[in-house]
C-alpha positions in Angstrom: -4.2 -28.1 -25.9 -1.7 -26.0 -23.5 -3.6 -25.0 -20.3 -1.8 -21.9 -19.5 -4.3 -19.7 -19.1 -5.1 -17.2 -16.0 -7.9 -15.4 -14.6 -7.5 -12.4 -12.7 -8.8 -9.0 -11.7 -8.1 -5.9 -9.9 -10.8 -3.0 -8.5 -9.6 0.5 -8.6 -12.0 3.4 -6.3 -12.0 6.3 -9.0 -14.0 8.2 -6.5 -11.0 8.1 -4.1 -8.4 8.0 -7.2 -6.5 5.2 -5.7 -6.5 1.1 -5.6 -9.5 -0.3 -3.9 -7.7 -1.9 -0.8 -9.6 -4.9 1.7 -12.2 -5.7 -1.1 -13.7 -9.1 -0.4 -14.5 -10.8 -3.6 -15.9 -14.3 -4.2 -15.0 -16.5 -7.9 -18.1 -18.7 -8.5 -18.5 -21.6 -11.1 -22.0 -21.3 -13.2 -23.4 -24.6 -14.0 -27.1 -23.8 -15.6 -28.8 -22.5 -12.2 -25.9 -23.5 -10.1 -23.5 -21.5 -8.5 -20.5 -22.9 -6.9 -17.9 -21.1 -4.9 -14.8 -21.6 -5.6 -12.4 -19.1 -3.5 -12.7 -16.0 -1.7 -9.8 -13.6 -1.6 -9.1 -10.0 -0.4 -7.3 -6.6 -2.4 -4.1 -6.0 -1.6 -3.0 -2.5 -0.8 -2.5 -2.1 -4.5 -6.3 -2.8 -5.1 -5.3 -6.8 -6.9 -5.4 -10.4 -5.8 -2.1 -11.6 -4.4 -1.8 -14.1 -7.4 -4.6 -15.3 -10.3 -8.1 -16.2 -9.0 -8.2 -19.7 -11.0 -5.2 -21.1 -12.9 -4.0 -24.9 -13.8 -5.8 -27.4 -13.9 -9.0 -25.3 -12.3 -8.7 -22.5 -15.4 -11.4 -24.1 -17.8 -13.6 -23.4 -20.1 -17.5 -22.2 -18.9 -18.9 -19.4 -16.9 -18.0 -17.5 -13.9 -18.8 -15.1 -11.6 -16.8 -12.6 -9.5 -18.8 -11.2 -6.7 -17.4 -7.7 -5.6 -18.4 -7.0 -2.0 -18.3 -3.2 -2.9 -20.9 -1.6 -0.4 -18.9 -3.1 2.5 -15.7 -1.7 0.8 -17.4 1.9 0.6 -18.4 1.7 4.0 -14.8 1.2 5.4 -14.2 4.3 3.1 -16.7 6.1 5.2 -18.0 7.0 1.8 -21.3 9.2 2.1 -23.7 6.5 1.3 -27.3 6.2 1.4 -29.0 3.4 3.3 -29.5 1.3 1.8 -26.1 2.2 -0.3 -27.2 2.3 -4.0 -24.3 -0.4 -4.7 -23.9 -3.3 -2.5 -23.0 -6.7 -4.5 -21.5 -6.5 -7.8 -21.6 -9.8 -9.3 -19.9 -10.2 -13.3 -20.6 -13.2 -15.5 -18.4 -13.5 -18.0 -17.6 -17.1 -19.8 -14.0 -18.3 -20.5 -13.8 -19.7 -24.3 -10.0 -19.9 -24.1 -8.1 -22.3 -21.9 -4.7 -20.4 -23.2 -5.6 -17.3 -22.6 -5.5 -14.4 -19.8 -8.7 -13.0 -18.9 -8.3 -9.9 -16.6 -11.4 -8.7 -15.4 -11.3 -5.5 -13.5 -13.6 -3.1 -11.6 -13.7 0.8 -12.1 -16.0 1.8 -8.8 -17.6 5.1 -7.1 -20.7 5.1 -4.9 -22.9 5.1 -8.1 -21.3 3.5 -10.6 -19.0 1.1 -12.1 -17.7 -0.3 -15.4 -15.7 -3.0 -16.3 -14.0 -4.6 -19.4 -11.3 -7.7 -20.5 -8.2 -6.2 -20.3 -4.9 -7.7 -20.4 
């Protein structure tokens, strides 16, 4: 089977209307109850990783985790947040069932919500 498969994401501030720049987020492996990190990485001005978040050899099949360090991200904003901020860590589990595949997982984010989906 062809491993050419990616993961990636993006996170755009639709409170702001504009790319979600200086995000941390963390990429965990889920093993049962275990959680392993496996990178942490930064937005670029343009609110996306510079490159994919697994790929190769790494880019299997299993759960994940992206961990979306949003409350610090709103803070730098100087977004008018509560304390505590009603978002702080955003953590997504999502399984990969494809090895071939591209799995994009992005993050749509304001102060009090967020959605996401697989897009392409």
């Amino acid at each position: 089977m062809s491993n050419t498969g990616r993961l990636t994401t993006h996170v755009l501030d639709t409170a702001l209307g504009k790319p979600a720049q200086g995000m941390r987020i963390d990429l965990f492996t889920i093993d049962g109850e275990t959680r392993r990190l496996l990178r942490s990485v930064e937005t670029n001005s343009d609110g996306r990783v510079d490159g994919p978040m697994l790929e190769g050899e790494a880019f299997d099949t299993g759960f994940y985790e992206l961990l979306f360090h949003a409350g610090a991200y709103l803070r730098a904003t100087d977004a008018k947040l509560p304390d505590p901020a009603f978002l702080d860590l955003i953590p997504l589990r999502f399984g990969i069932a494809d090895r071939s595949a591209h799995y994009h997982v992005p993050l749509l984010l304001s102060p009090f919500s967020y959605s996401t989906y697989r897009g392409s």
